[in-house]
C-alpha positions as CSV (number, residue, x, y, z in Angstrom):
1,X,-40.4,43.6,45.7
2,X,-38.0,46.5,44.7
3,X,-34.1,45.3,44.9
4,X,-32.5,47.9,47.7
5,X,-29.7,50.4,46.6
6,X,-26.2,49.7,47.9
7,X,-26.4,52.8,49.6
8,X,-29.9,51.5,52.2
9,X,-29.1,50.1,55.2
10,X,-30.9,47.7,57.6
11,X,-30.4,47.8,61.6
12,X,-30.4,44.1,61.2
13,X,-29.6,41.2,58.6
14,X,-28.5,37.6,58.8
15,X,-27.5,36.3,55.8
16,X,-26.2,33.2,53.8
17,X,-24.9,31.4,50.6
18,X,-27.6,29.0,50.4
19,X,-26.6,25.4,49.9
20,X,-29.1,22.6,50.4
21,X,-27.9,19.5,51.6
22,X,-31.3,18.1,52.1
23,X,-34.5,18.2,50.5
24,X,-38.4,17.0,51.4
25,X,-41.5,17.0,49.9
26,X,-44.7,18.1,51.9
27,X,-48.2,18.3,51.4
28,X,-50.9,19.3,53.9
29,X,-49.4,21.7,56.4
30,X,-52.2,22.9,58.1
31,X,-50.1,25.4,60.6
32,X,-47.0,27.4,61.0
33,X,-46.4,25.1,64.1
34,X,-46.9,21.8,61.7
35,X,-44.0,23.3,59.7
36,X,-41.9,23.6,62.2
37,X,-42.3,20.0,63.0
38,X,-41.5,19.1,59.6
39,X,-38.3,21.4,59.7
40,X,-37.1,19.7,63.0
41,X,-37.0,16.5,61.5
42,X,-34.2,17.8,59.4
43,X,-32.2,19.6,61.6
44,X,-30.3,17.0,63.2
45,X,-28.5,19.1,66.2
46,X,-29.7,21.6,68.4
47,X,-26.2,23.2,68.3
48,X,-26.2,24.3,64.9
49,X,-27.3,27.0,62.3
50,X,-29.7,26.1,59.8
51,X,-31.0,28.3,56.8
52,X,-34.3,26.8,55.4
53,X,-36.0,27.4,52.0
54,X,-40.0,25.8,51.5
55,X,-41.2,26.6,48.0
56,X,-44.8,25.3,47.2
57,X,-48.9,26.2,47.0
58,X,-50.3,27.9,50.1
59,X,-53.9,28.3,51.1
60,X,-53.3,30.7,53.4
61,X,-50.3,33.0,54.7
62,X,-50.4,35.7,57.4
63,X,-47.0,38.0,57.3
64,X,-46.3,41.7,59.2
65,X,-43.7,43.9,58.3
66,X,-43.3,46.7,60.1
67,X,-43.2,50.1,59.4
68,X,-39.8,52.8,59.6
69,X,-39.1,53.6,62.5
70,X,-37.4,57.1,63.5
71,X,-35.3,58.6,66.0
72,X,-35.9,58.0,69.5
73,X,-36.4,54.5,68.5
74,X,-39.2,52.5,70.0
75,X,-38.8,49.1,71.8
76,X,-39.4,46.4,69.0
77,X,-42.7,45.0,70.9
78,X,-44.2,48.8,70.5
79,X,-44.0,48.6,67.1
80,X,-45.3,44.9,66.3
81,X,-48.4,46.6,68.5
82,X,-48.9,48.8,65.4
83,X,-47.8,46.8,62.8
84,X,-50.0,46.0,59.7
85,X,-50.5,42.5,58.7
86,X,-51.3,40.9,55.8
87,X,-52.6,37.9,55.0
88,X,-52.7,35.7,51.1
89,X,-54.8,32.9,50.1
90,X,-54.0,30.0,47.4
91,X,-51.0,31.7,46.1
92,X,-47.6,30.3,44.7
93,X,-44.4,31.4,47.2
94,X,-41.7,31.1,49.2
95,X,-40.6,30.8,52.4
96,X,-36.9,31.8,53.6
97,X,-35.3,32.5,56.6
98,X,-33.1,30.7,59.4
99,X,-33.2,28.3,62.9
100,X,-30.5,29.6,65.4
101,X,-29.9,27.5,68.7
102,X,-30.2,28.9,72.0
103,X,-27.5,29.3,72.7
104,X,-27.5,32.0,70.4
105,X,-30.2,34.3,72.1
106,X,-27.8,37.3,73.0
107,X,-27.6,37.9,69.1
108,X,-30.1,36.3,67.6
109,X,-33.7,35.1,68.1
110,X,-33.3,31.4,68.9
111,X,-35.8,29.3,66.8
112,X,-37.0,29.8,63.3
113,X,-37.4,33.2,61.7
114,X,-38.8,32.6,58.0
115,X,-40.1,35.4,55.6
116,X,-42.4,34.8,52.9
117,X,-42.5,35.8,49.3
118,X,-45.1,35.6,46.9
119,X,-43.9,34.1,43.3
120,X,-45.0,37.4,41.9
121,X,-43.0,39.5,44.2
122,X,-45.7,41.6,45.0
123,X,-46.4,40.3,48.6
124,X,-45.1,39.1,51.6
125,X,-43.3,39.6,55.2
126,X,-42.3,38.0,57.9
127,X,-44.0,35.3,58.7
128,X,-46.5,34.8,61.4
129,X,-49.0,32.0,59.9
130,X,-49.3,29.6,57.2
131,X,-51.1,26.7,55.6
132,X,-48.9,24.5,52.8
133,X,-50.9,22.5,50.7
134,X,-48.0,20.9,48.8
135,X,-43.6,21.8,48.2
136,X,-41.2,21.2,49.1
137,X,-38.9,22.3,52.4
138,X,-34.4,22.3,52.0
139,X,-32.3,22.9,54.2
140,X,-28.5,24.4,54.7
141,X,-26.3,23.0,57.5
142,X,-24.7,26.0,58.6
143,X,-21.5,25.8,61.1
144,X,-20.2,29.1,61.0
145,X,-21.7,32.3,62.5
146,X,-20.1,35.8,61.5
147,X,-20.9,38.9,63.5
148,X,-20.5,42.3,62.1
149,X,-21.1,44.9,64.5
150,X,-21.6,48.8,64.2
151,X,-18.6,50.8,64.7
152,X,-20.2,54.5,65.9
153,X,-20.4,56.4,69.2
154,X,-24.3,55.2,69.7
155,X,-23.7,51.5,69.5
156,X,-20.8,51.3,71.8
157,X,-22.7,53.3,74.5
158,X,-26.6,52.1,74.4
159,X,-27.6,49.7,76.7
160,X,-28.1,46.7,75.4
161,X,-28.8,44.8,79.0
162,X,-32.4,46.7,79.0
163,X,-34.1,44.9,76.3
164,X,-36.2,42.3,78.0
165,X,-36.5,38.7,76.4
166,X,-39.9,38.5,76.7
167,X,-40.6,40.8,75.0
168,X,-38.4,40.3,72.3
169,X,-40.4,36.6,72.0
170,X,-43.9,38.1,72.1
171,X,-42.5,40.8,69.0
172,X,-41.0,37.6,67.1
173,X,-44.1,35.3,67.3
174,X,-47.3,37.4,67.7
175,X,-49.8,35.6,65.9
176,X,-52.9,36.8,65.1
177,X,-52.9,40.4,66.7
178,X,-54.2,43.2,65.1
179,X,-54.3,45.5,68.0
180,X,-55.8,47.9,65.6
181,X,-53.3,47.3,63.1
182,X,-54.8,47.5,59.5
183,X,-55.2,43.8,57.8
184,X,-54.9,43.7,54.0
185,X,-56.1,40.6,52.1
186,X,-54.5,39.3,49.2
């Protein structure tokens, strides 16, 4: 992990002064899926934002991250085609990222989006699989949502409308293919 100059910027970000207002233990998460079910428990609206934080032991973690893109830029589910993916097994990390209601789909992916990060800092992505043999998950409440959007000549004249939600939800939670994308093992 290499901290970013001020001067890098990111087409997207979602971001929060983390504040946990609840913590869990857990032990034996065999799936991504089990964690979510875990993480439900402490969300206790569907109407709200939640930031989450699991720190702990994983036997396995599968992540992508993909690549820079350049101009004319390619739909999102092009590039999660191509992506490489990486997985890491029995390593010490963490897992951040957010839950954003449905509501919220027009600017935001509704559901959890989580990234992982290996203790060492020399791995991770976001995240596509895992298994948690023990942590422990927090959360933070969140009941404000602040939008900052681009102020150029491109932003205020692309079509937003044409990007499909389908296929935003198969580039958020592809699992498990390569599609010829290289796999590195960790």
């Amino acid at each position: 992990m290499v901290e970013a100059e001020d001067r890098v910027k990111t087409p997207f970000a979602v971001v929060t002064w983390f504040k946990p207002e609840q913590q869990v233990q857990l032990t034996g998460i065999e799936s991504y899926a089990r964690l979510q079910d875990e993480l439900d428990k402490l969300r206790p609206s569907p109407n709200l934002f939640y930031a989450f934080k699991v720190e702990g032991t994983f036997e396995y973690v599968q992540t992508r991250s993909v690549p820079p893109q350049s101009k004319p830029y390619p739909p999102l589910v092009e590039v999660t085609d191509i992506q490489p993916t990486f997985e890491f097994h029995d390593v010490e990390g963490t897992l951040a990222g957010f839950w954003c209601p449905s509501y919220a789909g027009g600017a935001n992916m509704p559901g959890y989006h989580l990234h992982f990060l290996r203790e060492d800092c020399t791995g991770g992505g976001h995240l596509l699989e895992c298994k948690l043999a023990e942590g422990s998950a927090a959360v933070d409440i969140t009941t404000e949502f602040h939008m900052y959007l681009p102020e150029n000549d491109h932003f205020t004249h692309v079509d937003l409308g044409s990007v499909e939600k389908v296929d935003i939800e198969r580039a958020e939670q592809q699992i498990n293919i390569y599609n010829g994308a290289e796999a590195w093992r960790f």
